[in-house]
N, C-alpha and C positions, 0 to 999 in steps of 0.2 A: 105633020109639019112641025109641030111645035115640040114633038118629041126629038125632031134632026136634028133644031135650031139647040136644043139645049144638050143635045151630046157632043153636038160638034164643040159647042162653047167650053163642055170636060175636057174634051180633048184639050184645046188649046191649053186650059189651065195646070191642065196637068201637064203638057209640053214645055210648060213655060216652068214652073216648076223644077221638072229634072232638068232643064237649062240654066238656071237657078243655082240648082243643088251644086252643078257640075263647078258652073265659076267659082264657088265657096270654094269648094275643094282645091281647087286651083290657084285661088290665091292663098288658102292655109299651107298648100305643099308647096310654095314658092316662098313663103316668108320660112320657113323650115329649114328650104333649101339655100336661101340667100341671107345671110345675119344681116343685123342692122348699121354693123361696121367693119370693115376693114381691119385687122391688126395689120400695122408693120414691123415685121419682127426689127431687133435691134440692129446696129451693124455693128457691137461688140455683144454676144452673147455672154450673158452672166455664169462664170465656170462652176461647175458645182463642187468646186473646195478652193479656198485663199490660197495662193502660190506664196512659197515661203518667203520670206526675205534675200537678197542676195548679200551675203558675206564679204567682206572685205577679205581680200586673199591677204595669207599669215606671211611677217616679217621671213626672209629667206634667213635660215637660222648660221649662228655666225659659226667657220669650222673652229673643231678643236685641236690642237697637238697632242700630240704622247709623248714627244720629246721636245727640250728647250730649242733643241738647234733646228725643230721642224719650225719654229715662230718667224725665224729669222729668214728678210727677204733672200733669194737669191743671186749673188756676187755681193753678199754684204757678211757681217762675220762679227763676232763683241769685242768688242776694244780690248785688248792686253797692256795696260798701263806698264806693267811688269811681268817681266817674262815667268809666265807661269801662273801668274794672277789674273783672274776677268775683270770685267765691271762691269757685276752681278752681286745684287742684293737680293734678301727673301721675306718677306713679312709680309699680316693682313693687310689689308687695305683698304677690301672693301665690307669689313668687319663681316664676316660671314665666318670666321673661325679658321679658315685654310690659307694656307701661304702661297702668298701670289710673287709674283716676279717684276724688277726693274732691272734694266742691265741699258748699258750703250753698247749701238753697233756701230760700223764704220763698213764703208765702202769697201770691196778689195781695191788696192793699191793701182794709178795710176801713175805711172814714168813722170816725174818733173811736176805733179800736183799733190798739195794735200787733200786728202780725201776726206768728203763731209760724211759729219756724225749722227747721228738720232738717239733721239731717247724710248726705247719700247717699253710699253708695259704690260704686263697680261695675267688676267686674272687663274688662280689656279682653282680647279675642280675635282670630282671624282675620281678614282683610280688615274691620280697621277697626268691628269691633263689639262689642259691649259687653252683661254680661249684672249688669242690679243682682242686688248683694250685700245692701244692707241701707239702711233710713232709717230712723233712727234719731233720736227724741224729748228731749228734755232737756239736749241738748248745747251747743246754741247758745241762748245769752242772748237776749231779744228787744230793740229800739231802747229800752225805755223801761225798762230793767232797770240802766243803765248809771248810774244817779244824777246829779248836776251834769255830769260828763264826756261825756255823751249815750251815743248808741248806744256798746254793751263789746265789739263786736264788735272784735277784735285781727287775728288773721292763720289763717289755713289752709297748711298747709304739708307735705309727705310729705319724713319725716326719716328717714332709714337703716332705711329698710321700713317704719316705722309713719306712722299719720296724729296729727299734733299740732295741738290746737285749743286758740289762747290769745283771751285776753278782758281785759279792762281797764277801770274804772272808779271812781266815786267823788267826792270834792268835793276838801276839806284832807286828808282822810283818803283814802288812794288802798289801792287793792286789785287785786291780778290771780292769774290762773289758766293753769295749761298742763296742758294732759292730752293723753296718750298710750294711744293703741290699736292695738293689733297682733293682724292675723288668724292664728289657729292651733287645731288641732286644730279644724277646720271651724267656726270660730265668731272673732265679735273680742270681743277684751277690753280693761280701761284697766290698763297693764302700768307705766305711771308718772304721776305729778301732781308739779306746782309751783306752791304758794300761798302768796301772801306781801299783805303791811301795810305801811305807813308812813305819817309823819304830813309832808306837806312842807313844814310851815311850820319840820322841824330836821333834818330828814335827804334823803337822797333813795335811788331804787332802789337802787342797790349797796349799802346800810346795813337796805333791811327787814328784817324782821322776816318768817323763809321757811323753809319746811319743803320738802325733796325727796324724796322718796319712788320708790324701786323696785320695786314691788310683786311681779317676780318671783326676786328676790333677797332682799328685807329688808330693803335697805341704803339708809340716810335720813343726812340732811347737814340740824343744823338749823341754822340763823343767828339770833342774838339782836344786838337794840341796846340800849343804856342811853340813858338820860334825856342822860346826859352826852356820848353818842357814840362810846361803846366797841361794838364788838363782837367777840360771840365765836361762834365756831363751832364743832357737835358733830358727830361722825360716830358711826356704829353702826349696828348690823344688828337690827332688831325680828322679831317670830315673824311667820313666814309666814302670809299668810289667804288662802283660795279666790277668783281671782279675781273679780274685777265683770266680767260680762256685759253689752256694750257695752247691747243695747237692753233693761235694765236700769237704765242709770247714772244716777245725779242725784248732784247737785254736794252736795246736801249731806250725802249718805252717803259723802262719800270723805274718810277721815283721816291 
């Protein structure tokens, strides 16, 4: 009897045991099989190289000519002061060693109007080409601007790197203008004027009445006439002003 009581009681133990063993195992293969957390992947996955920068897309490059007359807009054409003459100057300008171009054009011809003028300018380049700089509004007087004297159109001219545009007109009473532009700091400006009066029934040029103005210095030279024929003249340096931006300019904002 006491032999039953204690094998039965093996039994159990040992039952209990591999019942035991089994739950181990079951909860080792379950911590195995189930981690302790959760990942949530990102909602932007991290690329495995930097994308580059994005570029500013390149200035659309300005065309060039190969010929003068290819610059000039279409129903427009350069002024012929004199038959058989342009008004076309050649020189640096924008000191790079090559000769660039200034010339006025004019409209083709409208029935019963005069036809307005511009002033072009365009830089010259390699093998003979030319890329415009600028056309430029209010510069040029038109033929019927000039009063009794007719057309005021004067001269076009490229003076120690700037472009000089002079004008002339009037009756008894005579009047003219010079203005100076010069390209810098990527832009042109009017960097000097010369206007002047006289009456010619008592004086003449060399006695008007004429202001000169340097507008990147200050520095003005004025000329006075009397009734009687005296003249005097003043020099001095006035305050600086921000220049005039060539296509900008009009003549009657310049002092």
């Amino acid at each position: 009897m006491k032999k039953y009581i204690l094998t039965s009681i093996g039994a159990i133990a040992l039952l209990s045991y591999l019942m035991g063993s089994n739950d181990t195992y079951a909860l080792q293969a379950q911590s195995k099989a189930t981690p302790s957390h959760t990942l949530v992947p990102s909602s932007k996955p991290t690329p495995s190289h930097t994308p580059s920068p994005k570029l500013a897309p390149s200035p659309t490059p300005v065309p060039k000519a190969q010929s003068i007359d290819a610059l000039i807009p279409a129903g427009w054409h350069i002024l012929e002061p004199y038959l058989g003459e342009k008004a076309l100057a050649k020189g640096d300008l924008n000191k790079d060693g090559i000769p660039d171009l200034a010339m006025v054009i004019e409209k083709d011809a409208v029935k019963g109007e005069a036809s307005p003028r511009s002033l072009l300018i365009a830089f010259g380049g390699k093998n003979n080409t030319y890329t415009l700089s600028i056309i430029a509004k209010n510069v040029i007087l038109q033929a019927d601007e000039g009063g009794i004297w007719g057309d005021p159109f004067d001269s076009l001219t490229i003076d120690r790197g700037s472009v000089l545009v002079s004008d002339y007109g009037g009756s008894n009473w005579r009047w003219y203008n010079k203005y100076r532009f010069r390209y810098q700091d990527q832009d042109w400006f009017l960097i000097g004027s010369t206007q002047g009066s006289y009456f010619t029934g008592a004086t003449t040029m060399d006695q008007a009445d004429e202001d000169d103005i340097n507008y990147l210095t200050g520095q003005f030279i004025e000329r006075r006439t009397d009734e009687q024929g005296h003249t005097t003249t003043k020099k001095g340096t006035q305050r600086k002003k921000p220049l005039i931006r060539l296509k900008e300019f009009n003549p009657e904002n310049v002092q």
